[in-house]
C-alpha positions in Angstrom: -52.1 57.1 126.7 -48.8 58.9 126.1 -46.8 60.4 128.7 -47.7 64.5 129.0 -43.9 65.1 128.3 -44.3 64.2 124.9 -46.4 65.2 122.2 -46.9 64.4 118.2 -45.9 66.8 115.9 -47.9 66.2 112.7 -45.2 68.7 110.6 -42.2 67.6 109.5 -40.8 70.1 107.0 -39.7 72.4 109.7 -36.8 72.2 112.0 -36.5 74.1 115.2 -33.0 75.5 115.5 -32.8 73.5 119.4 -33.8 70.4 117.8 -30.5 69.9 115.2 -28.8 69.3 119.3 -31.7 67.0 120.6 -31.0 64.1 117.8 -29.7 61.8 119.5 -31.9 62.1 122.6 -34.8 62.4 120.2 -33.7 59.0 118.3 -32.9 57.3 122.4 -36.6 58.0 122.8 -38.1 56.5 120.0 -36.9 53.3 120.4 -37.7 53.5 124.3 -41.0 53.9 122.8 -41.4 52.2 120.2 -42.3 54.3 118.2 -41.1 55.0 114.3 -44.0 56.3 111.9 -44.2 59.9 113.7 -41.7 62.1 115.7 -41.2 63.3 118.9 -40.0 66.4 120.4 -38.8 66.5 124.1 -39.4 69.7 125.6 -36.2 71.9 126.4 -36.2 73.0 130.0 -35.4 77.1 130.1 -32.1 76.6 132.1 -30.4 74.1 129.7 -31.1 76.7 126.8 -28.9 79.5 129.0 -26.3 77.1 129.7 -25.8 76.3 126.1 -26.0 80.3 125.0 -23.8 81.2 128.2 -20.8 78.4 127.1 -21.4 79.5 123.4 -20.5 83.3 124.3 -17.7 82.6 126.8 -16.0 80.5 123.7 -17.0 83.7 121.8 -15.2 85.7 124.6 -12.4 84.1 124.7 -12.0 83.6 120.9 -12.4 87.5 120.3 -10.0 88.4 123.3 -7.2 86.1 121.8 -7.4 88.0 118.8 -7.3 91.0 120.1 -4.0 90.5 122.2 -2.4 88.8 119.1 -3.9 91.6 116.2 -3.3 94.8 119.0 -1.2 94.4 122.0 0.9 91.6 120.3 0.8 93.0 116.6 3.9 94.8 116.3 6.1 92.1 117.7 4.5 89.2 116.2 4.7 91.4 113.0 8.7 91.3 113.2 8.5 87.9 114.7 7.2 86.8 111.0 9.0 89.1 109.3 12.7 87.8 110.6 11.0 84.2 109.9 11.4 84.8 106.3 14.4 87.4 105.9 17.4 88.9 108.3 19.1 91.9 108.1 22.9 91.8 108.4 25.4 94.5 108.8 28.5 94.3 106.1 31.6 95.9 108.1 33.0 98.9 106.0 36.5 99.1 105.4 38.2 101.1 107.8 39.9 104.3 108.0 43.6 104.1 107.8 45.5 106.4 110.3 49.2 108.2 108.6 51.7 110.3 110.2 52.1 114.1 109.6 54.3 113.4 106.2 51.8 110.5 105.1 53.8 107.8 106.4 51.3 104.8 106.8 51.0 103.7 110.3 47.7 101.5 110.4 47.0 99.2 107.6 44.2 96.2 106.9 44.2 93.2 106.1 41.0 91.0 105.1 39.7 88.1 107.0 36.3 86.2 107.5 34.8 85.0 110.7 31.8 82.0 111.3 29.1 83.6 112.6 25.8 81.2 113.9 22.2 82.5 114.7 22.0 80.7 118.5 18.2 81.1 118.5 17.8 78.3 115.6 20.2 76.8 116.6 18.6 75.6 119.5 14.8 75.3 118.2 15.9 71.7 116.5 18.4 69.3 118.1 19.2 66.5 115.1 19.6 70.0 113.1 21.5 71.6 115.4 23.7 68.9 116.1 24.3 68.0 112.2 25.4 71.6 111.8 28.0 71.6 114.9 29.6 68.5 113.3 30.0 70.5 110.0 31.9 73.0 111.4 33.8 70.6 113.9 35.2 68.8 111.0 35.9 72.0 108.4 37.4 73.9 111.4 39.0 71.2 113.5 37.7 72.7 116.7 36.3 69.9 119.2 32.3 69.4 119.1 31.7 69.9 122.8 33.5 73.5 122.5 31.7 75.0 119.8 28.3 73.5 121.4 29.6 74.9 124.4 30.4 78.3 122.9 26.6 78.7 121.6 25.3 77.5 124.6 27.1 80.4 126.8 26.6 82.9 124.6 23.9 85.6 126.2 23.6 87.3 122.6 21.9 85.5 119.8 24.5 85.9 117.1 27.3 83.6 118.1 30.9 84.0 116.3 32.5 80.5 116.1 35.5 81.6 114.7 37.7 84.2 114.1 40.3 84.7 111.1 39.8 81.5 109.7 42.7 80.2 107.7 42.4 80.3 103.8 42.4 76.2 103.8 39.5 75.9 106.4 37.5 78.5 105.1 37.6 76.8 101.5 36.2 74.0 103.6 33.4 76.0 104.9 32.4 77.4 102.1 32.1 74.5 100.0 29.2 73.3 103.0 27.9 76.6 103.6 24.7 75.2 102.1 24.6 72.8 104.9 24.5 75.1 107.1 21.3 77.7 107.4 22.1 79.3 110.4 25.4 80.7 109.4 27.2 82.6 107.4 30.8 83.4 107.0 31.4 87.3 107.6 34.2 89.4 106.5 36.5 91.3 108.7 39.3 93.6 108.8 43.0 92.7 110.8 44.0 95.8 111.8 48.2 95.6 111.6 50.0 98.1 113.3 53.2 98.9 111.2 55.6 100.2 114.0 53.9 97.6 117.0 55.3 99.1 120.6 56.5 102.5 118.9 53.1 103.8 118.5 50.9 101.7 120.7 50.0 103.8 123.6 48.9 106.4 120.5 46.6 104.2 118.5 45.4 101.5 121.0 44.0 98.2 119.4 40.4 97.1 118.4 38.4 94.6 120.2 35.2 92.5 120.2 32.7 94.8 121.2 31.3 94.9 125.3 27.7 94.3 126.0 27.5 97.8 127.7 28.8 99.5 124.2 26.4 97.1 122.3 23.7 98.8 124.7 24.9 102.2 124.1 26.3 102.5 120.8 23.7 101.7 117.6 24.2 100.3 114.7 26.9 97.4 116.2 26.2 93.6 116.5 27.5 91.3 119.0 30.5 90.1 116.5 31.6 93.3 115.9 34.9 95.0 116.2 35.3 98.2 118.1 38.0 100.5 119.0 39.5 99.8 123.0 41.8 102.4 123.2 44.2 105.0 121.9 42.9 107.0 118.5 41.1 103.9 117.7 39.1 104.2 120.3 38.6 107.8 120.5 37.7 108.5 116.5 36.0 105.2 116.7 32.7 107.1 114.4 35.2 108.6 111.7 37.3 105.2 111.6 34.9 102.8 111.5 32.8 103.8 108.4 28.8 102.8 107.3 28.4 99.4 107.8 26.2 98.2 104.6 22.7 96.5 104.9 21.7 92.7 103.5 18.7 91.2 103.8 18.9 87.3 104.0 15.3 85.9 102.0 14.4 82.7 103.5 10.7 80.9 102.9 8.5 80.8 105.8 10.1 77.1 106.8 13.3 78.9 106.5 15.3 77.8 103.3 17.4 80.3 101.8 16.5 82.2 98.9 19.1 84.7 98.5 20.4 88.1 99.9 18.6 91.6 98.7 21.2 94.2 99.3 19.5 97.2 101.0 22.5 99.7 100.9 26.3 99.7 100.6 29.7 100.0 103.2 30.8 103.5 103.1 34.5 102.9 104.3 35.6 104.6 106.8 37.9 108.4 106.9 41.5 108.8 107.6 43.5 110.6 110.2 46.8 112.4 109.7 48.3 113.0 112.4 51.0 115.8 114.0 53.4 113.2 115.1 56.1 112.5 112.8 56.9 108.8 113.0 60.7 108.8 112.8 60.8 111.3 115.6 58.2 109.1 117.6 60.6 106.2 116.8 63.7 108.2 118.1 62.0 109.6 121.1 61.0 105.7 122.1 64.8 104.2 121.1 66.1 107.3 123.3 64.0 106.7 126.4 64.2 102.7 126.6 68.0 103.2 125.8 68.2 105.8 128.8 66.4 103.1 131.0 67.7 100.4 130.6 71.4 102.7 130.9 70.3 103.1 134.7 68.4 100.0 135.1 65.2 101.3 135.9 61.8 100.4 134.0 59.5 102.9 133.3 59.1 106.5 132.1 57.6 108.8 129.8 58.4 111.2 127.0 56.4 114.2 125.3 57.5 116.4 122.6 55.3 119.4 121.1 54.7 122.2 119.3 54.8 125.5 122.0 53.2 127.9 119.0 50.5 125.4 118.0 49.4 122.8 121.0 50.5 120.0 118.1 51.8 117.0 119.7 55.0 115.8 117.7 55.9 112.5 120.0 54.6 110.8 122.5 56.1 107.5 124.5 55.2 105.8 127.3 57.7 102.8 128.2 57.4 99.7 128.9 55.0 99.5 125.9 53.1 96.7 124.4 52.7 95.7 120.5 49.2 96.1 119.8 49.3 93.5 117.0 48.9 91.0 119.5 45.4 91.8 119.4 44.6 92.0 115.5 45.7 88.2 115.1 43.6 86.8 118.0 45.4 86.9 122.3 44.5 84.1 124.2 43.3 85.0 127.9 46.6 83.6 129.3 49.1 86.0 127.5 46.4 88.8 128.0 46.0 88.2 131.8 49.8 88.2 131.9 50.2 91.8 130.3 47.6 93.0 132.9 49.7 91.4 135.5 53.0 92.6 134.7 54.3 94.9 137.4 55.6 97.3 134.8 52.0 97.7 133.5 53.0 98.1 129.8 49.4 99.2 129.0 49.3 102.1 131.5 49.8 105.1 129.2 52.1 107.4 131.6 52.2 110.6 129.6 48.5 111.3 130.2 47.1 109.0 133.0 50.7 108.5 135.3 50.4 111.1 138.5 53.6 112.2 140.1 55.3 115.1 142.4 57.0 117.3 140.1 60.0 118.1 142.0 61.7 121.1 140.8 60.3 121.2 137.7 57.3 123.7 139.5 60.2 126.4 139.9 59.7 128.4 137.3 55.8 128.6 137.7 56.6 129.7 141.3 58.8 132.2 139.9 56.5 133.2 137.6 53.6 134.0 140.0 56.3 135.6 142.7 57.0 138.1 139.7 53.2 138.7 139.1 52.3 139.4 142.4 55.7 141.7 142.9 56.7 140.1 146.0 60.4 140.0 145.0 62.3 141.5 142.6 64.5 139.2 139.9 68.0 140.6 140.9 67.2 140.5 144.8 70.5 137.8 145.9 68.7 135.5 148.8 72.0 133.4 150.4 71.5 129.9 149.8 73.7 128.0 152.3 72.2 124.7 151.8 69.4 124.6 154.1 67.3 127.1 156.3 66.3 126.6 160.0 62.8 127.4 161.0 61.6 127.8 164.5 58.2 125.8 166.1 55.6 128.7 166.4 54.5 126.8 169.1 57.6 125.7 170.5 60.6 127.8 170.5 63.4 125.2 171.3 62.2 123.0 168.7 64.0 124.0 165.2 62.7 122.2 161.8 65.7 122.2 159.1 64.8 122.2 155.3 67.9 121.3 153.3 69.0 121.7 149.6 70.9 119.3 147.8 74.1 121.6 148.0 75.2 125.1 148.9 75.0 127.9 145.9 75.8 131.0 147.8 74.0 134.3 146.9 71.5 133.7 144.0 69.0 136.0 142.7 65.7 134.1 140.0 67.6 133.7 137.2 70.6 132.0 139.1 68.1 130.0 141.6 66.6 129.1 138.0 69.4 127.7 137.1 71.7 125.9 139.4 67.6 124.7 140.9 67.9 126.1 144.6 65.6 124.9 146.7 66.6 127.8 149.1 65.6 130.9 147.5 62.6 128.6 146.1 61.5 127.9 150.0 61.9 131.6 150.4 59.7 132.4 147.2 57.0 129.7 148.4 56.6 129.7 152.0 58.4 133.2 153.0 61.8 133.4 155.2 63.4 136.3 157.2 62.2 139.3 155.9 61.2 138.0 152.6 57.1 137.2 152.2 56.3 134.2 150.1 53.7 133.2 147.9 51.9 130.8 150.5 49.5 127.8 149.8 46.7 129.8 148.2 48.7 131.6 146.1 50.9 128.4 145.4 47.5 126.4 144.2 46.0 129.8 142.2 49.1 130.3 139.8 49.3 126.6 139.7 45.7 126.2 138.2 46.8 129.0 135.7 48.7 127.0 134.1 46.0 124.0 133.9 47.7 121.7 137.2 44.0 120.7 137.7 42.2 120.5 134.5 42.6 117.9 132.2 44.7 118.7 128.6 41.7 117.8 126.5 44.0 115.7 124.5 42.5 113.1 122.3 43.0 110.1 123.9 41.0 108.4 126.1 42.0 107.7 129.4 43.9 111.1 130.9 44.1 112.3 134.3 44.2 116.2 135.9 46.6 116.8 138.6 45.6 117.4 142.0 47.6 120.8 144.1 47.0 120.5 147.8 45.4 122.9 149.9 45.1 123.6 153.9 41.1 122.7 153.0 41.9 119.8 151.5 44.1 118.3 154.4 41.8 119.2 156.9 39.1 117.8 155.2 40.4 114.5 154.2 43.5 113.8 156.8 41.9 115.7 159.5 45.3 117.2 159.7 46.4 121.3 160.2 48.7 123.1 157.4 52.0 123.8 158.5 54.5 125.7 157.1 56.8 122.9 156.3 53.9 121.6 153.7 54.6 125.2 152.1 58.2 124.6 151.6 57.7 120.7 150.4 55.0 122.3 147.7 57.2 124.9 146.8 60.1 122.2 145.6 57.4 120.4 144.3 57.1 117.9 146.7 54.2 116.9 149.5 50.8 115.7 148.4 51.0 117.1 144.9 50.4 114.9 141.6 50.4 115.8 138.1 50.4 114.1 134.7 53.7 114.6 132.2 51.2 115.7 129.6 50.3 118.9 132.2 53.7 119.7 132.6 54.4 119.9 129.1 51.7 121.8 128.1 52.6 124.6 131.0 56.2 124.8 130.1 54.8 125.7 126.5 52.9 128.3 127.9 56.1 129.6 129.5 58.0 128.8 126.0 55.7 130.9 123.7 55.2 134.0 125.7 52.0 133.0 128.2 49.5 131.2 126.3 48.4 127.4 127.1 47.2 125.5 124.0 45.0 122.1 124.0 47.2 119.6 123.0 46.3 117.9 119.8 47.6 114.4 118.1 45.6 114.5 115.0 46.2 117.3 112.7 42.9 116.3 110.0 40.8 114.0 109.0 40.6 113.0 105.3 37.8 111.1 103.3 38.8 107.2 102.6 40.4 108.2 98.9 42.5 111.1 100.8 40.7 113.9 98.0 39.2 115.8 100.7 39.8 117.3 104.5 36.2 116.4 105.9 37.6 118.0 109.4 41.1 119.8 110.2 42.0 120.6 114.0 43.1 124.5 114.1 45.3 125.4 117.3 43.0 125.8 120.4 43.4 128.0 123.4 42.7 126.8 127.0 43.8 130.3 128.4 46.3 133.1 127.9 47.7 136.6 129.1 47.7 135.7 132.9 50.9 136.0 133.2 53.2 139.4 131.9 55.3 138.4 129.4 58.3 140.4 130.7 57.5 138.5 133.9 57.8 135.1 131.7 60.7 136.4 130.1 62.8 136.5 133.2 61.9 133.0 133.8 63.1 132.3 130.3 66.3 133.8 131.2 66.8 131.7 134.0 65.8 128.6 131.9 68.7 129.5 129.4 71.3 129.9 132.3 70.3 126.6 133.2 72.1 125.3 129.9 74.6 127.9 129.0 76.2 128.7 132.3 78.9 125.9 133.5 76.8 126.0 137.1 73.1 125.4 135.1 71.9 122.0 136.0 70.9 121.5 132.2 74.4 122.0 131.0 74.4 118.6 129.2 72.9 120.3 126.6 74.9 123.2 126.0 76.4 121.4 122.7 73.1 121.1 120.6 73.3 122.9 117.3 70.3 125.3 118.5 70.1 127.2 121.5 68.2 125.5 124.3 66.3 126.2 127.5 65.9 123.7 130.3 64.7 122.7 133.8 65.9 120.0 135.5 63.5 118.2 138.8 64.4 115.3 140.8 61.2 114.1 142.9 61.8 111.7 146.3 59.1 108.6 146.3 58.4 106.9 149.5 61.8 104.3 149.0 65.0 106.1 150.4 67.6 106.5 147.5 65.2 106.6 144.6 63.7 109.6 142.7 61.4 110.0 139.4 64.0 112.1 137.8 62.1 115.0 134.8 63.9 117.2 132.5 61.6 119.9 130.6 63.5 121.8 127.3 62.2 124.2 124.8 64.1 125.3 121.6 65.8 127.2 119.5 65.4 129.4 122.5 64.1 132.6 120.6 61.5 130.9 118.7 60.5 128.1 120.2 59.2 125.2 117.9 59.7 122.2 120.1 59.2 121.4 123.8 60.5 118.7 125.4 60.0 116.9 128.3 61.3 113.3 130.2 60.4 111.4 133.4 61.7 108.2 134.1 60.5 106.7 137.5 62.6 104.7 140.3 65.5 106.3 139.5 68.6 105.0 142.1 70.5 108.0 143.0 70.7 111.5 142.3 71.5 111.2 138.5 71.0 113.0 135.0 69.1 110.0 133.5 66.3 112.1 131.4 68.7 114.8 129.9 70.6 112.0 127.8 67.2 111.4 126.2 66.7 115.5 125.8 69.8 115.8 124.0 69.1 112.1 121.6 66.0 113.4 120.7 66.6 117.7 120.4 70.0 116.5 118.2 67.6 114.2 116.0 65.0 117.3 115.8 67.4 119.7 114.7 69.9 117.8 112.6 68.2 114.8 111.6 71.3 113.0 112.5 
C-alpha cells in the first residue's frame, strides 16, 4: 500500500504552478519508488510556500529600490556622468584686451602659445593606457617620465596642464601623436609681454595660473587658466579677459574621438586707455632710481596727477620688478628670491607703503588753524629754534621741542615756507598765549582731507592712513596723551602713517581750490577693435567745500614762498619754466641719522595741471634728495626736454 504522503494523480495535462520547482524532487522519488508509468506529487508544506514568496519579494524589494536611487536620487548625476562619457566641454581662451597709454602708445601686447593639457580622471582608470600615453609626451616633450606621472598624480584638479609654452619644435611633435593620446589636447594661450618691463610694473601687474580659491569663486575659469594677480590686470580682470568660447569634444560611449561641435565663439577681450602718459611714467622712474642711487639709498615712491581731474599721469614705486618674468614661465627659485629680497621690489609703495609725513602735514594744519580762526596769517610767532615746556605735573622738570634751525619772527606764509616747526607746535598743540588746534581738531581736519580713507584708486592692494588719537593710545598702549604727542603730530611725526597716494591726492585738494578727487589710472575702456568707448571714467569727487578757499589760498601763498623766496626750503625749483608751489618734509625713522625725505609740488601755480610728489626712504642725513626728482620730472612736463 503506498505511503499516505503520496497520491496518484490520474491527469496529466495540467501543471500546478508549485510543481515546475518540485521536478527534481518529484523525479528523486520516482526512482526511490520505483515507479515510472504514473506521477507523483509531494505535498508542499504551507511554510516552504512563504519562504519562497517572502525571498521572491525581498529580491523584488531590493531590485525596485536600486532603481529608484539610480532613476531618482542618482538621476541627475549619473545623467552627466554619461553624458561627459561621450562628449566634454572645453573653454577656448579669448584673446585679450590690450592696455595703451593716454596718447595710444601700446603698453601690453600678446603673443600666442599652446599648453598640454591631460584629463587626470582617465588617466588613472587604465594603467598600460596611462602609462603608454606618459611615454608619448616624455619623448615629444623631453620632460622625465617620473615627473609628468608625478605631476598628474599631485594634481587635486582633474584637468592637469603638462606643459606650458611649448616650443614650436616639440609641439610639431605633439601634434603629429595627438591621436595617441585621448586624454589630451593641446590648448592655446596668450604671453602677455610687457613692453616697458619695470617702468610700468607696479601699474599693470602680471597674470598667473589661476588659485583654487578664485577657481571656487570666480565662474567660468578652469584649473589651467590664466588670471590677472595684480596691478590693472588684476583689477579689470572681467573687461580684459574676454568670452571664453565653448567646444564640445564627441567621443563614443568607449571613448574614441569623434570630433569637436563648436557651441559658441571667443569674444576677445576690451581695451584700456589709460591717463598716464608713458614717456612721463618713463622719466618719473629714470628720475627717482637716478635720485637713489645719487644718495645711496634703495627705495621710494613717486606720484604725479592731475589736481582739476583726480587723473593719475605717473606713478613709480622703486625697486621694481619686470613683470615679463612671469609671461615666459618663473621657476619657484627666482620667484622665492624676489619675495625675499629686502628691498621688496613687489611692494607697490605709492598706495600700500605707510609712513609719518613729516612736514609735509603743515599746510593742512595751517589750513584748519585758518578755518577754525584760531590765528590770524600775518600774526609773527618767534621761532628761536625750539620751545621749553613745563611738566604740569612737575614744575622743575622742563621738556624741550627743537627745530632744525632758528627763523626768527614768522607769520603762515613764512612758517610755510622756510617749514618751522615752531610756529607749527604753536599752531598744533598751543604755546604762551596762543591756543592750538589740539589732537581732535588735528585728526578732524586730517580726515577732511581723506588721511583715513582709502583713494579708491584702481589697483588692488591700497592702504588708508591711520591719525592717532588720545582714545586710541589709551586703548591700545594703555598709555595717557600728553602734550608732547601734540607737538610730534603737528610736525607730522608720532604714531601717524599715511600712504604717498593720500598725500597726493590732499595736496590736490589744496592745489585746485578745496575739492578732493578719486584718483583714477584708466581714462576708458574701448571694445577689442578700439571703434567704441564701452565705459569712460568721468572725474569723481570724494568731498569738497570744507575748507574756505581764501583760507586755502593763504596756504597757497606760503607754498609759493617756499620756491620763490631765497629762505623757501623748495628753492631748488625756482628755475623751472612755470611757476611752482612746494612743500618740503623730512620724517625721523627709528635709526638715528636717517629720514624718509618727501617733497609735494603743484604747477603752473595759478592753474594747476600737475601735482607732484616724492618720498625716498632711509635717507642718511638731512638732505634735498626728492626735489632733484621734482625738478627732472616738472622740467620734462613743461618742456619736454
Amino acid at each position: 500500500m503506498l505511503n499516505k504522503r503520496y497520491r496518484i494523480k490520474e491527469s496529466i495535462n495540467s501543471i500546478e504552478t508549485h510543481e515546475v520547482f518540485l521536478d527534481t524532487l518529484a523525479k528523486i522519488e520516482e526512482e526511490k519508488l520505483g515507479l515510472s508509468e504514473k506521477r507523483f506529487e509531494v505535498k508542499i508544506k504551507e511554510r516552504v510556500i512563504y519562504v519562497i514568496f517572502g525571498f521572491f519579494l525581498i529580491l523584488a524589494l531590493i531590485l525596485f529600490s536600486k532603481t529608484f536611487y539610480f532613476q531618482i536620487l542618482e538621476g541627475k548625476k549619473l545623467y552627466a556622468l554619461g553624458e561627459n562619457n561621450k562628449g566634454k566641454i572645453n573653454l577656448v581662451r579669448a584673446e585679450r584686451g590690450i592696455i595703451y597709454d593716454k596718447n595710444l602708445k601700446k603698453l601690453v601686447s600678446n603673443s600666442p602659445a599652446y599648453d598640454l593639457v591631460c584629463d587626470k580622471r582617465s588617466f588613472l582608470a587604465s594603467k598600460p593606457e596611462y602609462s603608454k600615453e606618459i611615454q608619448i609626451i616624455s619623448n615629444a616633450l623631453q620632460k622625465k617620465y617620473t615627473q609628468i606621472e608625478s605631476d598628474i598624480i599631485a594634481s587635486e584638479e582633474s584637468k592637469v596642464v603638462i606643459s606650458e609654452n611649448i616650443v614650436q619644435e616639440k609641439l610639431l611633435v605633439l601634434e603629429a601623436r595627438l591621436n595617441d593620446l585621448p586624454d589630451c589636447q593641446i590648448e592655446k594661450n596668450t604671453i602677455r609681454n610687457y613692453d616697458m618691463g619695470p617702468i610700468f610694473s607696479h601699474i599693470l601687474g602680471y597674470m598667473g595660473k589661476i588659485s583654487k580659491e578664485d577657481l571656487q569663486n570666480i565662474d567660468n575659469y578652469t584649473a589651467s587658466d590664466y588670471i590677472g594677480k595684480v596691478g590693472l590686470e588684476r583689477y579689470y580682470e572681467q573687461f580684459l579677459r574676454g568670452i571664453p568660447g565653448r567646444v564640445e569634444n564627441i567621443k563614443t560611449a568607449t571613448g574614441i574621438k569623434k570630433g569637436d561641435k563648436v557651441l559658441s565663439l571667443e569674444e576677445p577681450g576690451n581695451n584700456l586707455v589709460l591717463n598716464i602718459d608713458a614717456d612721463l611714467q618713463s622719466k618719473t622712474y629714470n628720475a627717482l632710481e637716478a635720485s637713489i642711487k645719487n644718495i645711496g639709498s634703495k627705495k621710494g615712491t613717486a606720484i604725479a596727477l592731475n589736481p582739476k581731474t583726480g587723473a593719475i599721469l605717473a606713478l613709480v614705486s622703486y625697486p621694481a620688478y619686470d613683470n615679463n618674468i612671469f609671461s615666459k614661465g618663473i621657476s619657484q627659485t627666482d620667484f622665492s628670491a624676489l619675495q625675499s629680497n629686502p628691498y621688496q621690489p613687489f611692494f607697490n609703495r605709492a598706495i600700500a607703503a605707510k609712513y609719518p609725513t613729516g612736514s609735509t602735514i603743515k599746510p593742512f594744519l595751517a589750513s584748519g588753524a585758518l578755518q577754525e580762526n584760531l590765528i590770524s596769517p600775518a600774526k609773527l610767532i618767534n621761532d628761536p629754534g625750539y620751545i621749553l615746556v613745563h611738566s604740569k605735573y612737575d614744575p622743575n622738570v622742563t621738556y624741550k621741542f627743537a627745530g632744525v634751525k632758528p627763523h626768527g619772527l614768522v607769520d603762515m606764509r613764512k612758517a610755510l615756507a622756510v617749514s618751522s616747526n615752531i610756529y607749527f607746535y604753536t599752531v598744533g598743540g598751543g604755546y604762551g598765549d596762543q591756543q592750538g588746534l589740539g589732537p581732535s581738531r588735528i585728526k578732524k581736519y586730517l580726515d577732511l582731507y581723506g588721511f583715513e580713507q582709502k583713494t579708491g584708486i584702481d589697483l588692488p592692494g591700497e592702504f588708508g592712513g591711520f591719525v592717532p588719537s588720545p582714545e586710541w593710545k589709551k586703548q591700545i598702549k594703555d598709555e595717557s596723551w600728553w602734550d608732547g604727542d601734540t607737538y610730534n603730530l603737528s610736525i607730522g611725526q608720532s604714531d601717524l602713517q599715511v600712504t604717498p597716494l593720500q598725500v597726493a591726492v590732499a595736496y590736490a585738494a589744496i592745489a585746485n581750490g578745496g575739492t578732493l578727487y578719486k584718483p583714477q589710472i584708466v581714462q576708458k575702456i574701448t571694445s577689442s577693435d578700439q571703434k567704441s568707448i564701452l565705459q569712460e571714467f568721468k572725474p569723481e569727487i570724494i568731498s569738497q567745500n570744507f575748507i574756505d578757499k581764501q583760507n586755502l589760498q593763504i596756504v597757497r601763498e606760503g607754498m609759493r614762498d617756499g620756491v620763490q623766496k631765497d629762505y623757501g626750503s623748495s628753492h631748488m625749483l625756482s628755475n623751472l619754466p612755470v611757476a611752482v608751489a612746494g612743500k618740503t618734509g623730512t620724517a625721523e625713522t627709528s635709526k638715528a641719522g636717517i629720514y624718509n625725505t618727501w617733497s609735494v609740488n603743484f604747477a603752473p601755480y595759478d592753474n594747476p595741471e600737475i601735482v607732484f610728489l616724492a618720498t625716498i626712504e632711509g635717507v642718511e642725513g638731512l638732505r634735498s634728495a626728492t626735489l632733484p626728482v621734482a625738478h627732472d620730472v616738472l622740467q620734462y612736463y613743461f618742456t619736454k626736454k
